[in-house]
C-alpha positions as protocol buffer text, in pm:
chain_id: "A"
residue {
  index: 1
  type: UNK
  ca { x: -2468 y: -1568 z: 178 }
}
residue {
  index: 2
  type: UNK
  ca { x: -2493 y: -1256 z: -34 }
}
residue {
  index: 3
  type: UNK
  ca { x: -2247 y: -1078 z: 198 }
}
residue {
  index: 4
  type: UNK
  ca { x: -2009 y: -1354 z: 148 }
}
residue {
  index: 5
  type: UNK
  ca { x: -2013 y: -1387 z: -209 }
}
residue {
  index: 6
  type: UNK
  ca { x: -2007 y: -985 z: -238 }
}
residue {
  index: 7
  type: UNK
  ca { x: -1702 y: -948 z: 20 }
}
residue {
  index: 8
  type: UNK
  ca { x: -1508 y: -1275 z: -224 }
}
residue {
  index: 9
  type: UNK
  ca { x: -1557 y: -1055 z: -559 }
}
residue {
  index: 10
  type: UNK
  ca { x: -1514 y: -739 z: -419 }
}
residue {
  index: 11
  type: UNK
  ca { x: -1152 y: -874 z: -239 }
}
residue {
  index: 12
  type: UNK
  ca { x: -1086 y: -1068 z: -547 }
}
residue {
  index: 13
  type: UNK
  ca { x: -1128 y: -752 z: -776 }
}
residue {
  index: 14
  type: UNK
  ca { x: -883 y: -572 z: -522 }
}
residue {
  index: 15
  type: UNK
  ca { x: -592 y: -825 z: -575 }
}
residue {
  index: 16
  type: UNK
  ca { x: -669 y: -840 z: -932 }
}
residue {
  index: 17
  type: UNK
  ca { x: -532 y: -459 z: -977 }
}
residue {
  index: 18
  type: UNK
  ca { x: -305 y: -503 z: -692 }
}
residue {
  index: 19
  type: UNK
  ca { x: -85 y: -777 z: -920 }
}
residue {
  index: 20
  type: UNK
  ca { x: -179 y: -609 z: -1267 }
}
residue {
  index: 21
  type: UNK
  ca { x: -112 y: -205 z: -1188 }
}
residue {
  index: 22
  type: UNK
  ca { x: 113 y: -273 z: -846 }
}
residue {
  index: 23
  type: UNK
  ca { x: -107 y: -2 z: -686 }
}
residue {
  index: 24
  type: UNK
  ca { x: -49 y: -76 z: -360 }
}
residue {
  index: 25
  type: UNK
  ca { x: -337 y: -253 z: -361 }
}
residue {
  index: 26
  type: UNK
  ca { x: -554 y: -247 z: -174 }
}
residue {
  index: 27
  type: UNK
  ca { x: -600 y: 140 z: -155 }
}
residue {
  index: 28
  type: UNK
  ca { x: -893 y: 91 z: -368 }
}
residue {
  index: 29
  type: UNK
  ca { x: -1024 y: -175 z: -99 }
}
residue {
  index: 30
  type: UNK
  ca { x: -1194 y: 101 z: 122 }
}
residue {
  index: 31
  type: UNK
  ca { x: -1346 y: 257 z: -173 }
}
residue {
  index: 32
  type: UNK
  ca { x: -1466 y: -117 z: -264 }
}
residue {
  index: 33
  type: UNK
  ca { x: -1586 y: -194 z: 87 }
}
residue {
  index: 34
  type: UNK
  ca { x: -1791 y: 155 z: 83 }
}
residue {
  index: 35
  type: UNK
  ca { x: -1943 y: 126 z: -198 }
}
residue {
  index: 36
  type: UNK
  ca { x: -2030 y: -257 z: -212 }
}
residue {
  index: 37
  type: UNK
  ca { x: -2099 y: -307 z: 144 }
}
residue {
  index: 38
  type: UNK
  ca { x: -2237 y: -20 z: 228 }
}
residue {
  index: 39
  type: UNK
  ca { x: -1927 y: 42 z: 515 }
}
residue {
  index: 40
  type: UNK
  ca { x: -1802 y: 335 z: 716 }
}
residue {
  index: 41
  type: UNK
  ca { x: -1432 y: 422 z: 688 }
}
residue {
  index: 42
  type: UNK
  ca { x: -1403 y: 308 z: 1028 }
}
residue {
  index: 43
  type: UNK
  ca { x: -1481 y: -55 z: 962 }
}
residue {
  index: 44
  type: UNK
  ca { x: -1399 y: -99 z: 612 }
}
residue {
  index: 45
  type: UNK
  ca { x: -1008 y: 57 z: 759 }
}
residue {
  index: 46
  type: UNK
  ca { x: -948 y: -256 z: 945 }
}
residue {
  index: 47
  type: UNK
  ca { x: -1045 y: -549 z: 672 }
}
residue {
  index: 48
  type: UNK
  ca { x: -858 y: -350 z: 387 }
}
residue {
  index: 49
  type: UNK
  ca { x: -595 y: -363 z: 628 }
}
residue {
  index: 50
  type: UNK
  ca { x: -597 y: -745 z: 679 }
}
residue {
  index: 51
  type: UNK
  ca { x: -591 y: -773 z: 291 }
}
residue {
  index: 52
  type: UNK
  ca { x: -290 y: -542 z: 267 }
}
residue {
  index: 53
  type: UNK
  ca { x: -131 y: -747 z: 537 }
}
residue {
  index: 54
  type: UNK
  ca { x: -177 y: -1110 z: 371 }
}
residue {
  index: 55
  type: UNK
  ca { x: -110 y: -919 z: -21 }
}
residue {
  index: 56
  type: UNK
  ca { x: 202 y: -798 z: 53 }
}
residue {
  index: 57
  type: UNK
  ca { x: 323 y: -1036 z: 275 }
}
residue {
  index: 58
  type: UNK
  ca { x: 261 y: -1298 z: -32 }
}
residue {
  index: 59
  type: UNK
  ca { x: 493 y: -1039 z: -246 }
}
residue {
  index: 60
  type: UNK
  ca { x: 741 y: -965 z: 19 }
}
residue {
  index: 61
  type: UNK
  ca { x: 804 y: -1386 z: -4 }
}
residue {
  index: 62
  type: UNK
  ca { x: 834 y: -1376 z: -423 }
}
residue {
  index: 63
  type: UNK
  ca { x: 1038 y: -1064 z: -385 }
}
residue {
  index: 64
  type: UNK
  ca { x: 1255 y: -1281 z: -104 }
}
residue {
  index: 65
  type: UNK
  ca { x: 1333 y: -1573 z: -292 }
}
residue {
  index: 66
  type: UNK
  ca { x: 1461 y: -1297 z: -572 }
}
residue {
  index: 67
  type: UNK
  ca { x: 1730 y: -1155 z: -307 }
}
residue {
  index: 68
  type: UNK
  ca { x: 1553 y: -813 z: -340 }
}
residue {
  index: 69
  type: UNK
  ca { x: 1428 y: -725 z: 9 }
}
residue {
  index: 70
  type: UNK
  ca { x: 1647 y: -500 z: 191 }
}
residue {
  index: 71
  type: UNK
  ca { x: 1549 y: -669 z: 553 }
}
residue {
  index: 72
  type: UNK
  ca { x: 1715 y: -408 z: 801 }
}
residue {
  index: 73
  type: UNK
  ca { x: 1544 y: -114 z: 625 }
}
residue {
  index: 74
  type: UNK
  ca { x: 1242 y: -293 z: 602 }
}
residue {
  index: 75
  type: UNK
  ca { x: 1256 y: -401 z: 955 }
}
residue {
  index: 76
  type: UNK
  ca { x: 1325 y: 7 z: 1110 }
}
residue {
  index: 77
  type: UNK
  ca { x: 1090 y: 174 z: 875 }
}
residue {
  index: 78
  type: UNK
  ca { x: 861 y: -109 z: 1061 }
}
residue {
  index: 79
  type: UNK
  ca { x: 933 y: -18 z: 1383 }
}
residue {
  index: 80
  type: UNK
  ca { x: 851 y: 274 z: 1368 }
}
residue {
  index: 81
  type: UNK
  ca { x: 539 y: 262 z: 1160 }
}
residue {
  index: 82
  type: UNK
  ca { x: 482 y: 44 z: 1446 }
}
residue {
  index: 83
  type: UNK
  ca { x: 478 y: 255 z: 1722 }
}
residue {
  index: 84
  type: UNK
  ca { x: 198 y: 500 z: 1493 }
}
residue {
  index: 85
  type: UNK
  ca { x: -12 y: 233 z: 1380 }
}
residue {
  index: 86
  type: UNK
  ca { x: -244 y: 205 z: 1695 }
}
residue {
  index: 87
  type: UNK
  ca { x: -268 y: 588 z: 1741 }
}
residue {
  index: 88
  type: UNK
  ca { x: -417 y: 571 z: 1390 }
}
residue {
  index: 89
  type: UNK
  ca { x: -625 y: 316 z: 1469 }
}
residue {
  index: 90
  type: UNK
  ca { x: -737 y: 418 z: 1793 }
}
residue {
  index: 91
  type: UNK
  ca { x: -834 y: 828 z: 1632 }
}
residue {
  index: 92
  type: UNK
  ca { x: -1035 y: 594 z: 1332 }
}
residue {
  index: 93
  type: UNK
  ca { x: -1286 y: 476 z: 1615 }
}
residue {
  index: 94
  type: UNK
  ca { x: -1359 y: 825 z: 1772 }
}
residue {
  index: 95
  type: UNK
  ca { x: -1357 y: 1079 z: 1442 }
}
residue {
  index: 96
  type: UNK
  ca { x: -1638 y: 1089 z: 1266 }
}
residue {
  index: 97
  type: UNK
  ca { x: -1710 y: 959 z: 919 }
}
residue {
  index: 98
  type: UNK
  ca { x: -1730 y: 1277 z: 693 }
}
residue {
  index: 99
  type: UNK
  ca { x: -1330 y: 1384 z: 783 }
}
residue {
  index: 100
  type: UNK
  ca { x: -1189 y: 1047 z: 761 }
}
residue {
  index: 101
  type: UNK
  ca { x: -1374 y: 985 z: 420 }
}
residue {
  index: 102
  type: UNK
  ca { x: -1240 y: 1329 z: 286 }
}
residue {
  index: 103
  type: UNK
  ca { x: -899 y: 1293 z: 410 }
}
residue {
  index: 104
  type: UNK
  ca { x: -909 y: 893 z: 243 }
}
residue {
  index: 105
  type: UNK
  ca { x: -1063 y: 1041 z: -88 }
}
residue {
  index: 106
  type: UNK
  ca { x: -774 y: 1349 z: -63 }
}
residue {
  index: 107
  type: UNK
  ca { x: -543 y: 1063 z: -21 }
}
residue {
  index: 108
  type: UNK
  ca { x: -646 y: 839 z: -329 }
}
residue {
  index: 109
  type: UNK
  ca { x: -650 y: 1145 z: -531 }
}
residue {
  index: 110
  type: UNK
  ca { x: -241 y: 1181 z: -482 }
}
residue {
  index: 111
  type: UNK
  ca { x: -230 y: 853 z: -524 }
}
residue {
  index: 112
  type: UNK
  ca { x: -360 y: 860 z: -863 }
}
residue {
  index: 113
  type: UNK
  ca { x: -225 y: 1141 z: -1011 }
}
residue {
  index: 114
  type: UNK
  ca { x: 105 y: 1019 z: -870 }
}
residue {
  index: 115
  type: UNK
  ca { x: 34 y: 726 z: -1076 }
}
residue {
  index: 116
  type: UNK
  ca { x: -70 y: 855 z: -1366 }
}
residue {
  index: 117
  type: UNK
  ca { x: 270 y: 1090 z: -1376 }
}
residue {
  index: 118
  type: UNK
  ca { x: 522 y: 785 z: -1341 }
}
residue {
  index: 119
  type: UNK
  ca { x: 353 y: 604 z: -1537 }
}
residue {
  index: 120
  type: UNK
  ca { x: 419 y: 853 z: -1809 }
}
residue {
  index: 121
  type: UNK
  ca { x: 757 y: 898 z: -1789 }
}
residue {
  index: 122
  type: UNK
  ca { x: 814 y: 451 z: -1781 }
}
residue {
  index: 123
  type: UNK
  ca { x: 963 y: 348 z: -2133 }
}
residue {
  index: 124
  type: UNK
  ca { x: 978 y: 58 z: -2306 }
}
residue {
  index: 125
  type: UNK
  ca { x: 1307 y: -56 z: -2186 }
}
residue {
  index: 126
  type: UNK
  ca { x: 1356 y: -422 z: -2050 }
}
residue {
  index: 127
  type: UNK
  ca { x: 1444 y: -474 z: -1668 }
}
residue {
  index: 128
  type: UNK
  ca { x: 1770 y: -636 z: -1733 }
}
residue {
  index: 129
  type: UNK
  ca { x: 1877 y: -302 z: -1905 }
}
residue {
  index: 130
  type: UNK
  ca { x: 1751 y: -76 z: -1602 }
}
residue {
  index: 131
  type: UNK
  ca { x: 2104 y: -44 z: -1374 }
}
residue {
  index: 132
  type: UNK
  ca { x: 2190 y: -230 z: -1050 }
}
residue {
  index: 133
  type: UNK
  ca { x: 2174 y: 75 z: -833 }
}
residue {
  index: 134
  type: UNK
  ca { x: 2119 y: 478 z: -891 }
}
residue {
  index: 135
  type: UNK
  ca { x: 2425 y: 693 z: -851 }
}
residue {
  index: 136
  type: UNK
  ca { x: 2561 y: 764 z: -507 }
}
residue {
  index: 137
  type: UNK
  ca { x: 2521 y: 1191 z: -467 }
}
residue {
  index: 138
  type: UNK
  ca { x: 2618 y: 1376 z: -171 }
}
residue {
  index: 139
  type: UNK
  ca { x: 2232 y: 1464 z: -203 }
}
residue {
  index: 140
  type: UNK
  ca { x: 2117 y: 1093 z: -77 }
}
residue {
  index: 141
  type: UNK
  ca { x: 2132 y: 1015 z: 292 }
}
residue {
  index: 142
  type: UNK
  ca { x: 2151 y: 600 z: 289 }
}
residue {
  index: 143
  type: UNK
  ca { x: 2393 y: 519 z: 3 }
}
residue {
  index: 144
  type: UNK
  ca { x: 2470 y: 168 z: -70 }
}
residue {
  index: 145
  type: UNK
  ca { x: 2799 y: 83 z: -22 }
}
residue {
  index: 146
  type: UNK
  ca { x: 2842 y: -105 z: -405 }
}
residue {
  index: 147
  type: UNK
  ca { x: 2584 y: -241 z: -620 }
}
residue {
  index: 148
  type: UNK
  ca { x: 2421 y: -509 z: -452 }
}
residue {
  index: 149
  type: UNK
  ca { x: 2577 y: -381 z: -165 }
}
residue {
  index: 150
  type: UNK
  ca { x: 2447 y: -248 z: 256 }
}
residue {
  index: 151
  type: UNK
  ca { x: 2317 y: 83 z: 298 }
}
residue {
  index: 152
  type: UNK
  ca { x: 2546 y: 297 z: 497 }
}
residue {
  index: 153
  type: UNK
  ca { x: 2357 y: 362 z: 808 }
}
residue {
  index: 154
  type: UNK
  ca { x: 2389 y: 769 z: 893 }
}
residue {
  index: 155
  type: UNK
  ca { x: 2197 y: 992 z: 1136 }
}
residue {
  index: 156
  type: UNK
  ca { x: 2015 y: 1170 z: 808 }
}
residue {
  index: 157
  type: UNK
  ca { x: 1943 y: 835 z: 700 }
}
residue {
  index: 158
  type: UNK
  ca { x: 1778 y: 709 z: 973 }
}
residue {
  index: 159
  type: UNK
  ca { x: 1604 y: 1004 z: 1054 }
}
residue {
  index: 160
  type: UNK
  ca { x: 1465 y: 1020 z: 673 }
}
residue {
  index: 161
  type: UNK
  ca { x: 1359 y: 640 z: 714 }
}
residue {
  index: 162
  type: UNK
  ca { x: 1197 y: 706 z: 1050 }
}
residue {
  index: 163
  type: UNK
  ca { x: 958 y: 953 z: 938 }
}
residue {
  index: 164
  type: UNK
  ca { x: 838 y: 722 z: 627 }
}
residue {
  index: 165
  type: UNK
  ca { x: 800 y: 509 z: 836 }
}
residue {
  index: 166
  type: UNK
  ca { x: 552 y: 669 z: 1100 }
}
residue {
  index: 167
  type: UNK
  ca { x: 371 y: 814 z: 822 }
}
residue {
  index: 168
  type: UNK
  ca { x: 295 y: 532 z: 687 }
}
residue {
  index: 169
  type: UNK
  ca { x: 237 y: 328 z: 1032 }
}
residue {
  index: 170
  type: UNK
  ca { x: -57 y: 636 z: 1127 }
}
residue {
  index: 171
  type: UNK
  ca { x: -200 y: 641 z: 794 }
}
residue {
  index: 172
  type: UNK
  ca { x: -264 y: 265 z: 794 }
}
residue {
  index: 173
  type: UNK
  ca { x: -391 y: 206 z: 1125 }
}
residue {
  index: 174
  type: UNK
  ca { x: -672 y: 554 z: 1039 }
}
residue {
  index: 175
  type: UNK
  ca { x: -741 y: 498 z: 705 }
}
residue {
  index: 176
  type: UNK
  ca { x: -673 y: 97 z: 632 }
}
residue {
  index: 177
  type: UNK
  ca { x: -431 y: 210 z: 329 }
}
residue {
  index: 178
  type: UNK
  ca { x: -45 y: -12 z: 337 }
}
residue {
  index: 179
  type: UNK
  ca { x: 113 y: 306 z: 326 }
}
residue {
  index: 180
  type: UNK
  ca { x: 349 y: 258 z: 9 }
}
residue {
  index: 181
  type: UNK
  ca { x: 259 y: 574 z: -109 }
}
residue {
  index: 182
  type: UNK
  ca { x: 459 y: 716 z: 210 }
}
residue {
  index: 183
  type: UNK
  ca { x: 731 y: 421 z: 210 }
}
residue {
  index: 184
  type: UNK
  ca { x: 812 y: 417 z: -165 }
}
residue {
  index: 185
  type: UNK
  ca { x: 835 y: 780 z: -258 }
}
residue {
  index: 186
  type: UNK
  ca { x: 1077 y: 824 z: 43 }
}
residue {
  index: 187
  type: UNK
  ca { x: 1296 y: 505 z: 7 }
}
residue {
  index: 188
  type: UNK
  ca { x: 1329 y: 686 z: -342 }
}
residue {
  index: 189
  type: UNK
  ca { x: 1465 y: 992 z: -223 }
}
residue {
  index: 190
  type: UNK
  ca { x: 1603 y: 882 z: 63 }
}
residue {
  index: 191
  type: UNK
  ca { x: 1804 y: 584 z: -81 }
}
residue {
  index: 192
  type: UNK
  ca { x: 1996 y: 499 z: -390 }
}
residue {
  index: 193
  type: UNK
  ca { x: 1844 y: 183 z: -419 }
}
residue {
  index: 194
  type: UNK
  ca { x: 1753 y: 1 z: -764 }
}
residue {
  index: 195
  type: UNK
  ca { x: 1354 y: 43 z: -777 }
}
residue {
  index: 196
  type: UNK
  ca { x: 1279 y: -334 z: -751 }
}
residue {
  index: 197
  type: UNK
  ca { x: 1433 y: -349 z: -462 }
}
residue {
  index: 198
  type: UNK
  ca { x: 1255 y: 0 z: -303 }
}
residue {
  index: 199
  type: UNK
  ca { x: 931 y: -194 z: -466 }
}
residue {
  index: 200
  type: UNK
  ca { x: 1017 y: -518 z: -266 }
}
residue {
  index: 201
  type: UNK
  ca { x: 1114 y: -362 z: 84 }
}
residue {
  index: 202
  type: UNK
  ca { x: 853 y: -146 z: 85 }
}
residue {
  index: 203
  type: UNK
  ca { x: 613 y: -496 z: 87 }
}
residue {
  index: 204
  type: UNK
  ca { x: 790 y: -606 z: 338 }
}
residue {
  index: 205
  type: UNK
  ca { x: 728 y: -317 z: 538 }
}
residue {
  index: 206
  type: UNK
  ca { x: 389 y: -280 z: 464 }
}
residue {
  index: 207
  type: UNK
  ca { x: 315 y: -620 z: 559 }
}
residue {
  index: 208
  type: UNK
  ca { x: 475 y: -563 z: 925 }
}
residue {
  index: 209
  type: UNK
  ca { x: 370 y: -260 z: 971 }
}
residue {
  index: 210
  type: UNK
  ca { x: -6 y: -378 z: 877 }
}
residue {
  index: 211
  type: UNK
  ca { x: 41 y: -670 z: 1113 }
}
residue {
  index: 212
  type: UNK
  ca { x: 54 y: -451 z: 1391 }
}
residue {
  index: 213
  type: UNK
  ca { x: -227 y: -254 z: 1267 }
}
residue {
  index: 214
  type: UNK
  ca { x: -454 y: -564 z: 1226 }
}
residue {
  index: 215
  type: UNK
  ca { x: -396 y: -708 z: 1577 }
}
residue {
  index: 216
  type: UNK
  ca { x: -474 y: -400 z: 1720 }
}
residue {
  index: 217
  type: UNK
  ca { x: -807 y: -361 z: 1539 }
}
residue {
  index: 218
  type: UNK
  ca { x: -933 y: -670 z: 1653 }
}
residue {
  index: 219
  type: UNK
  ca { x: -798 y: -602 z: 1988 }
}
residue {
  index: 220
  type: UNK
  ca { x: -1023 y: -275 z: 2025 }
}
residue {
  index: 221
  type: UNK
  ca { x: -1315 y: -429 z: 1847 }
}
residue {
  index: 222
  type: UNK
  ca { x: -1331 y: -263 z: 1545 }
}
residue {
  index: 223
  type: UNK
  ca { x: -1266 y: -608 z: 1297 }
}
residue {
  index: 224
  type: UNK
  ca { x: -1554 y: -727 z: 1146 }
}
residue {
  index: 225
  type: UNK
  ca { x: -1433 y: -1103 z: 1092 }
}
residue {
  index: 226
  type: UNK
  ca { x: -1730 y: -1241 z: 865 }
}
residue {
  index: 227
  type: UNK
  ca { x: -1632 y: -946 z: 611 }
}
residue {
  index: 228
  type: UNK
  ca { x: -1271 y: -925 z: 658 }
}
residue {
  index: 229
  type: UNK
  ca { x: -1184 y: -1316 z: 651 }
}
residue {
  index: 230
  type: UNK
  ca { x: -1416 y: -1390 z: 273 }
}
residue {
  index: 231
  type: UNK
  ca { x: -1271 y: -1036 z: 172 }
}
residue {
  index: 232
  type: UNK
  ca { x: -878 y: -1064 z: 232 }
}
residue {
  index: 233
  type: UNK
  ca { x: -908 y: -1461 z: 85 }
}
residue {
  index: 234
  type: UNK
  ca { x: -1063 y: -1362 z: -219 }
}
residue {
  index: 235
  type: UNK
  ca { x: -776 y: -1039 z: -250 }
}
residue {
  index: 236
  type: UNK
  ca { x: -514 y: -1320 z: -221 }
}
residue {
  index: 237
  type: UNK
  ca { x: -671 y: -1558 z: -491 }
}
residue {
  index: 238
  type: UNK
  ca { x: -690 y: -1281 z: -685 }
}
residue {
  index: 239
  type: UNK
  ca { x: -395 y: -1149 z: -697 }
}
residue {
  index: 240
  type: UNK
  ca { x: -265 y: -1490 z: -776 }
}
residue {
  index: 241
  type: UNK
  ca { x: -431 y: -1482 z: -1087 }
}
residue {
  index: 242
  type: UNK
  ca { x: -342 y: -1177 z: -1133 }
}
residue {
  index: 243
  type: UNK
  ca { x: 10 y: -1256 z: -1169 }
}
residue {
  index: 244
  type: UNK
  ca { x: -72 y: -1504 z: -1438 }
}
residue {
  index: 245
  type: UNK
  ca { x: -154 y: -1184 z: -1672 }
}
residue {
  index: 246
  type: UNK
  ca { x: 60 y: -932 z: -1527 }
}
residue {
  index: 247
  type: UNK
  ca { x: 343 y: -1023 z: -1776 }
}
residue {
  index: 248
  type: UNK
  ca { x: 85 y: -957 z: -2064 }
}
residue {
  index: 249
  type: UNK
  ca { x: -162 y: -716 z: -1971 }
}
residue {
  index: 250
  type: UNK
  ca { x: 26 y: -498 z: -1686 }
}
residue {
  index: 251
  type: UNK
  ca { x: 241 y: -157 z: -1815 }
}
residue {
  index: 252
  type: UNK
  ca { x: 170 y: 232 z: -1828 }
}
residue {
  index: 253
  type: UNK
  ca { x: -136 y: 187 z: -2008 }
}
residue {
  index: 254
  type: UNK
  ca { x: -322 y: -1 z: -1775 }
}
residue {
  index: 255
  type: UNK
  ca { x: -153 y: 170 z: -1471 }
}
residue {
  index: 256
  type: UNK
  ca { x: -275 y: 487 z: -1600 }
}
residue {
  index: 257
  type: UNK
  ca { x: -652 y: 350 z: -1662 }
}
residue {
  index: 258
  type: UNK
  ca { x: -680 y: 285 z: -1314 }
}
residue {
  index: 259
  type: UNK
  ca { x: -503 y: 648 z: -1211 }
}
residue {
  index: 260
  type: UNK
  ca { x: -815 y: 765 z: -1420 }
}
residue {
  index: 261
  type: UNK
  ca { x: -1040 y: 554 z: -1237 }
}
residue {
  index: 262
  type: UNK
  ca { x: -915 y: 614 z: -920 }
}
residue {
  index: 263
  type: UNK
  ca { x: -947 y: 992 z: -987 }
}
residue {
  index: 264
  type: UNK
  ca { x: -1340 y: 925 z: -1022 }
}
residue {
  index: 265
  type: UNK
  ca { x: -1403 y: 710 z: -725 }
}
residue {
  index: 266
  type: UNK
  ca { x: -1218 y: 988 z: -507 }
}
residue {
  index: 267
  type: UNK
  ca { x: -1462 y: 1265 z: -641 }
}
residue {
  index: 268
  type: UNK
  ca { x: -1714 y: 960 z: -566 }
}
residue {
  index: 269
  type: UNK
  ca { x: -1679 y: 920 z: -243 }
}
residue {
  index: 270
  type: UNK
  ca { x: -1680 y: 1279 z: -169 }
}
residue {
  index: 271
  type: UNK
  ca { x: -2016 y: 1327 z: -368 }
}
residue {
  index: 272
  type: UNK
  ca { x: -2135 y: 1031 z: -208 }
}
residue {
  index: 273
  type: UNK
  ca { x: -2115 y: 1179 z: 101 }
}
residue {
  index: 274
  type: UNK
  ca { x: -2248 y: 1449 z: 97 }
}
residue {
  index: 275
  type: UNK
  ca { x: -2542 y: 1335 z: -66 }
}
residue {
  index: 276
  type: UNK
  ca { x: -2615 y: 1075 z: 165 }
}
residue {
  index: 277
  type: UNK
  ca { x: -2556 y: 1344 z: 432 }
}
């Protein structure tokens, strides 16, 4: 019973930030799972995974109904994360713990000072005033062809979607992260799309590509379901409430609190483990 109420709080503290800081969410799940479960990376991966999966594919379908979700980027940056997911997955099970915690508390170090940048240079301005679509540069591979618009499928396109998207399939199947850290940043460089919309397709992908990543865990075994099932519904209630407050209590302030906090559970972790070692 203890394990059941900790695994509720602990997922619904995860879907809390996820709607209130939009930090992918559920890259602070591991951290959660290790700390207040006393888990390895190698099964906390798999039920931070499942969260990811049922979080974002809960804000892929409010980004849907909004007509944001690019569906045929979404669905090749998926394909390809795809075919990297169970490679990830599969090298989780057979590394040891030490390297996958140090690569995971490497990884949620970018992540928060990566946060803690953009949300420095966010204004005050409203969304209505932010533009339709970036400029089109010779410099951007997929271009849209007008606002609102398809992306104009090239070679350089692809190829910069494809990689995004097997980064971000390997890194969730070994470390249990979504991988919007990879998709986001790329669909940014890669793409001249409006940022709501890179926000919103890179849920979508996120939740296919964590799909994947979930049926393979509990293919190979490595899914504890009396964790992951109390965990990933309390991350979903969560953020639910969440997005009752966002409107209020979500901007750069809070996004860079948790930047800061994140910061401290990475050197955690690492500290952690090497005392316990």
């Amino acid at each position: 019973m203890e394990i059941l109420l900790t695994s509720i709080l602990l997922g619904a503290f995860t879907g809390v930030i996820l709607a209130l800081t939009g930090a992918g969410g559920t890259i602070i799940a591991v951290p959660l799972l290790i700390f207040g479960l006393h888990l390895v990376i190698a099964e906390a991966a798999p039920i931070a995974l499942l969260a990811v999966c049922l979080s974002s594919a809960a804000g892929a379908l409010f980004a849907h109904r909004q007509g944001k979700v690019r569906y045929r980027a979404a669905g090749f940056i998926a394909i390809t994360g795809v075919m990297t997911a169970p490679a990830g997955i599969w090298l989780a099970q057979k590394l040891p713990n030490v390297p996958l915690t140090i690569l995971f508390a490497l990884i949620l170090l970018y992540v928060a000072v990566d946060m803690l940048r953009q949300s420095k240079r966010q204004n005050d301005q409203a969304i209505a005033e932010v533009p339709d679509c970036r400029p089109r540069t010779s410099s951007i591979p997929c271009q849209l062809e007008y606002a609102g618009g398809r992306l104009i499928w090239t070679w350089p396109c692809a190829r910069a979607l494809a990689f995004s998207g097997a980064t971000a399939g390997f890194l969730s199947g070994l470390l249990g992260v979504g991988g919007g850290f990879a998709v986001v940043p790329a669909l940014k460089k890669a793409t001249n799309l409006p940022m709501q919309s890179i926000l919103a397709t890179s849920l979508a992908v996120i939740a296919l590509i964590s799909l994947i990543g979930v049926t393979f865990a509990a293919i190979l075994g490595g899914m504890n379901w009396a964790i992951a099932l109390p965990f990933s519904a309390g991350a979903l209630t969560g953020m639910l409430i969440g997005r009752i407050f966002a409107a209020r209590l979500a901007g750069p302030k809070l996004q860079q609190g948790f930047a800061v906090v994140a910061m401290g559970v990475s050197v955690g972790m690492i500290i952690r483990l090497f005392w316990i070692t």
